[in-house]
C-alpha positions in Angstrom: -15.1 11.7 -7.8 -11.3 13.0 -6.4 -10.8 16.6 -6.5 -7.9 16.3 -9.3 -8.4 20.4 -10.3 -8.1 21.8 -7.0 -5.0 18.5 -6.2 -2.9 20.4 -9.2 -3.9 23.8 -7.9 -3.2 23.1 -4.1 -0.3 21.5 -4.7 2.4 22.9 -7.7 4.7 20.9 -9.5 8.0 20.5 -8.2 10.9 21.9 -10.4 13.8 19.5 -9.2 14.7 17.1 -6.3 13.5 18.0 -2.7 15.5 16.4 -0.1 12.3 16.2 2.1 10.2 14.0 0.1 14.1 12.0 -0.5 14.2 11.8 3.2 10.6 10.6 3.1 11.9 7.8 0.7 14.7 6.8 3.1 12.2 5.9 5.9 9.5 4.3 3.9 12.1 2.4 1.7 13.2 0.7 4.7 10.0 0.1 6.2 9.2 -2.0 3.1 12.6 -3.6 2.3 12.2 -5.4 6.1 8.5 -5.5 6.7 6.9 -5.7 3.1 4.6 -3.1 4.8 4.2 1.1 4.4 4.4 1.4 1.0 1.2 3.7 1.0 0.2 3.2 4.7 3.6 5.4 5.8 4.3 7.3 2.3 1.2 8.5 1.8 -0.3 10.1 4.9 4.1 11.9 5.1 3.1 13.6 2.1 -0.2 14.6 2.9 0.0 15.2 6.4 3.6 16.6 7.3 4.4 17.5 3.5 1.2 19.4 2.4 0.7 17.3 -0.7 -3.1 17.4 -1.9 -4.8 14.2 -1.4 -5.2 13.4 -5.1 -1.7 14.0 -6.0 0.0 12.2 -2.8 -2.2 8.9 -4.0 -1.4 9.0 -7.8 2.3 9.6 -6.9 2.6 7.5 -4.5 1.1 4.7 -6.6 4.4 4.9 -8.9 6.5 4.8 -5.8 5.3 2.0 -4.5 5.4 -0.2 -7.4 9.1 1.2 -8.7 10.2 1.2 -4.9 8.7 -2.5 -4.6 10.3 -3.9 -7.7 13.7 -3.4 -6.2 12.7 -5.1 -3.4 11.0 -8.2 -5.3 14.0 -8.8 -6.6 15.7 -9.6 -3.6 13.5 -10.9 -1.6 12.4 -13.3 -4.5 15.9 -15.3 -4.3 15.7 -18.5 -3.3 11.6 -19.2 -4.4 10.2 -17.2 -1.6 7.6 -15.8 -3.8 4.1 -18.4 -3.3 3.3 -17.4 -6.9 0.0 -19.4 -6.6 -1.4 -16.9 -3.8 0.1 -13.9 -5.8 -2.2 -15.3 -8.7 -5.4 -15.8 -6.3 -4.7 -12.5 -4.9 -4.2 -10.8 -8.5 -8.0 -12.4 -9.6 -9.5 -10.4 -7.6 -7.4 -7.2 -6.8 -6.3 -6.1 -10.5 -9.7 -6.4 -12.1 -11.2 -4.4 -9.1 -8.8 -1.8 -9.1 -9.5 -1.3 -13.0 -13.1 -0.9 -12.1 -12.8 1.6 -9.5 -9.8 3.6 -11.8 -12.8 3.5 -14.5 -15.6 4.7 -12.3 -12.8 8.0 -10.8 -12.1 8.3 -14.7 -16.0 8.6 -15.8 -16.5 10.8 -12.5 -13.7 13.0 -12.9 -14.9 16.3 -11.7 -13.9 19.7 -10.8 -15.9 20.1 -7.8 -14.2 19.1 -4.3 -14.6 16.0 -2.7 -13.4 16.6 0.8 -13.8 12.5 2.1 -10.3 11.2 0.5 -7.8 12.3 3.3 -10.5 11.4 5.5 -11.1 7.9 3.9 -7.2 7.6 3.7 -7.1 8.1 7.4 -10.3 5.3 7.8 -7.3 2.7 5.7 -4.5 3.7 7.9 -6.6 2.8 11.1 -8.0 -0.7 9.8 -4.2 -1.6 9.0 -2.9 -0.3 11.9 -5.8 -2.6 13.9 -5.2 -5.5 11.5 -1.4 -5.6 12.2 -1.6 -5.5 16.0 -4.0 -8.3 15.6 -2.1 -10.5 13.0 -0.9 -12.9 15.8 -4.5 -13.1 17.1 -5.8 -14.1 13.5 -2.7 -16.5 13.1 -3.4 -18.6 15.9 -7.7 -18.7 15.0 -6.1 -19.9 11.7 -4.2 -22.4 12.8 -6.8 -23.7 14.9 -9.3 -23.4 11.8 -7.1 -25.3 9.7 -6.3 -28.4 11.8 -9.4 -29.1 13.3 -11.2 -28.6 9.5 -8.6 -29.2 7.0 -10.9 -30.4 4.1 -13.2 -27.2 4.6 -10.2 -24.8 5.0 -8.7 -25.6 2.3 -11.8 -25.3 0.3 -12.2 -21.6 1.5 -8.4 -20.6 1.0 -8.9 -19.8 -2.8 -11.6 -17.9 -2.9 -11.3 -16.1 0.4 -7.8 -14.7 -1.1 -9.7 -13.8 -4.6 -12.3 -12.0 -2.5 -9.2 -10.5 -0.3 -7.6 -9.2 -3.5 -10.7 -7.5 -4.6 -11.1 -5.8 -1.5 -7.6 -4.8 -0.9 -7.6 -3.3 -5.0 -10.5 -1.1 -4.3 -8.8 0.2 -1.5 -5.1 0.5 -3.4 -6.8 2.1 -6.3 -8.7 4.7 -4.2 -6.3 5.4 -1.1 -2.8 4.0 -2.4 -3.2 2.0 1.3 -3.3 -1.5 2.1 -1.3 -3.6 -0.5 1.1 -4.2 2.0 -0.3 -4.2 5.5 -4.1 -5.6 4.8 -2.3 -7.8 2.2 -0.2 -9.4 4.7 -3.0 -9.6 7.2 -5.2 -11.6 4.7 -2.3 -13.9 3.9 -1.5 -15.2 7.3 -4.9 -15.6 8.0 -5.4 -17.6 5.4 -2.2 -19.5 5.0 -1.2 -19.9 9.1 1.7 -22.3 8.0 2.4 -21.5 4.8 3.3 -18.3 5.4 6.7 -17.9 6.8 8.1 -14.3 7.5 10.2 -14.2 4.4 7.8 -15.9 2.4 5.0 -13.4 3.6 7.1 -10.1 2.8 8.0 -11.4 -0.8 4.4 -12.5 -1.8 3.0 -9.3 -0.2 5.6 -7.5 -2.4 5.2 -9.1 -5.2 1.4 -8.7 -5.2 1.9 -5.1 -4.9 3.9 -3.7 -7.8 1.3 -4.4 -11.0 -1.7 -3.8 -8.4 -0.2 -0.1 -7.8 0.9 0.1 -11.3 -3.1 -0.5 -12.3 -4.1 1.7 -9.7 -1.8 4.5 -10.7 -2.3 4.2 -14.7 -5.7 4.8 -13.8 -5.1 8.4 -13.1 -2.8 9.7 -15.2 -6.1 8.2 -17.5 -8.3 10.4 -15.0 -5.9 13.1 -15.1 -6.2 13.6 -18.9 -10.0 13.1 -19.0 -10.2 16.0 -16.2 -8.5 18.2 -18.7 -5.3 18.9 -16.3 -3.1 16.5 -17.0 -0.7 13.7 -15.6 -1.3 14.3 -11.6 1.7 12.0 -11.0 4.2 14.9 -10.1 7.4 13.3 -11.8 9.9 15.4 -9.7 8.2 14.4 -6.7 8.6 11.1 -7.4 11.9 11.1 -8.4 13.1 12.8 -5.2 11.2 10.2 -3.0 12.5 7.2 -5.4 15.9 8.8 -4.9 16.1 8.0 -0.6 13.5 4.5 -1.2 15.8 3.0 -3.7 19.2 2.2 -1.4 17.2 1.8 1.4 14.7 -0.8 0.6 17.4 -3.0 -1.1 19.6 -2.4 2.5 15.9 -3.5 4.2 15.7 -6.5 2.1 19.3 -7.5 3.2 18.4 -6.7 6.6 15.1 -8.9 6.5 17.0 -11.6 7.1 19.0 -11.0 9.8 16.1 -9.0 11.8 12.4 -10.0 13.2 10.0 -8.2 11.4 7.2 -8.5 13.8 9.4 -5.6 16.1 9.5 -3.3 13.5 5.6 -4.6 12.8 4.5 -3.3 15.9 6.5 -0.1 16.0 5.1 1.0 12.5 1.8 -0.4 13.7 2.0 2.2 16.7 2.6 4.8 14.4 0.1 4.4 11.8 -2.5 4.2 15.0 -1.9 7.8 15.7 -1.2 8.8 12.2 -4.8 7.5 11.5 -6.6 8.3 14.6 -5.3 12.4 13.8 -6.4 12.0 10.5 -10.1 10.7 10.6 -10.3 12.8 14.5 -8.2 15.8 13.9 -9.0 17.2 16.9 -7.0 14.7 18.4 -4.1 16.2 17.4 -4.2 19.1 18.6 
């Protein structure tokens, strides 16, 4: 289904820190630590687009980042109860059993022959975010609406609109590495208008994320072995980007507080826009 062989063949093992892909980890570390957002949406496209990663590798390696990178962050941003554990649970029943699923389905279809759609459909996630975040307000204020004119019925389709929200946002994770954070958080304020405060939004989305990725990326190393090439999670690689994401997403948790995230929101929204528009048009580019 991914083109794991030719991943490990276009792109070699790393044989000690790189200071590029640390550098890398500096920028998206701070992303998340403030926004909650980028984990995969900014990480992944870097490696793939200005780093030369293959596809394949840049999503099973940046699966471990994000949930090691995020974990740091969870831990901060969790002081003080600003994790809404009962949306992390609705969100978990539908995202982790999904992401298993499609893991499964890339482990049984493990194949050596290329499959040439995944930057392609990585691009596709990056654009969708990208929209979704410019439009967050815009969805915020329907919500609101929504839920005071129809409180009763609202409510009634909170719960299972975030179940169905996880599951789509862990097919996505498990296949692109994108959208835990950004589409996360889009379907959360949506759904939870007032709920939702800033802080409260960035931990949740966060918290959400680490044992989603953590699914996503177990499933292949699984589809790594079954290939017959190995762990495609280049350890080095991750380590050098782990290395810069560390510090700063603990300074970027810090920082959340004192900041307004919906700046940097629209900045890194900006940004992914292009990023995504040269990946699914790259004559765009050029």
């Amino acid at each position: 289904m991914i083109d794991l062989v030719l991943a490990a063949e276009a792109a070699p093992a790393l044989t000690g820190i790189d200071f590029g892909y640390t550098l890398a980890g500096v920028v998206t570390g701070l992303v998340v630590g403030i926004t909650g957002v980028g984990g995969g949406a900014v990480m992944t496209p870097i490696l793939i687009l200005l780093l030369g990663v293959a596809p394949a590798t840049a999503v099973a390696t940046d699966l471990w980042f994000a949930a090691i990178t995020k974990l740091f962050g969870a831990g901060i941003h969790g002081v003080g109860g600003n994790i809404d554990w009962q949306v992390v649970r609705r969100l978990w029943m539908g995202s982790i059993p999904v992401a298993i699923g499609v893991a499964v389905l890339v482990a049984i279809n493990a194949k050596p022959e290329k499959v040439s759609w995944l930057t392609t459909a990585i691009g596709v996630v990056v654009l969708v975010t990208a929209i979704g975040m410019f439009l967050a307000p815009v969805l915020i204020k329907a919500a609101q609406a929504n839920r005071t004119e129809t409180p009763a019925k609202f409510r009634n389709f909170q719960a299972p609109a975030t179940i169905a929200s996880g599951g789509v946002v862990g097919g996505l994770v498990a296949l692109t590495s994108v959208g835990a954070g950004a589409l996360g958080s889009v379907a959360m304020t949506a759904l939870y208008p007032f709920r939702m405060t800033p802080h409260r939004l960035v931990a949740t989305d966060i918290a959400h994320a680490i044992p989603l990725a953590v699914v996503a990326g177990t499933g292949y190393i699984v589809t790594g072995l079954i290939a017959g090439i190995g762990i495609v999670v280049d350890p080095w690689m991750l380590a050098s980007m782990l290395l810069g994401s560390i510090p700063t997403i603990i300074a970027g948790s810090f920082l959340a507080r004192k900041v307004r995230p919906r700046g940097i929101q629209i900045a890194l929204a900006c940004v992914l826009l292009f990023v995504g528009v040269s990946t699914v048009f790259p004559f765009v580019a050029h």
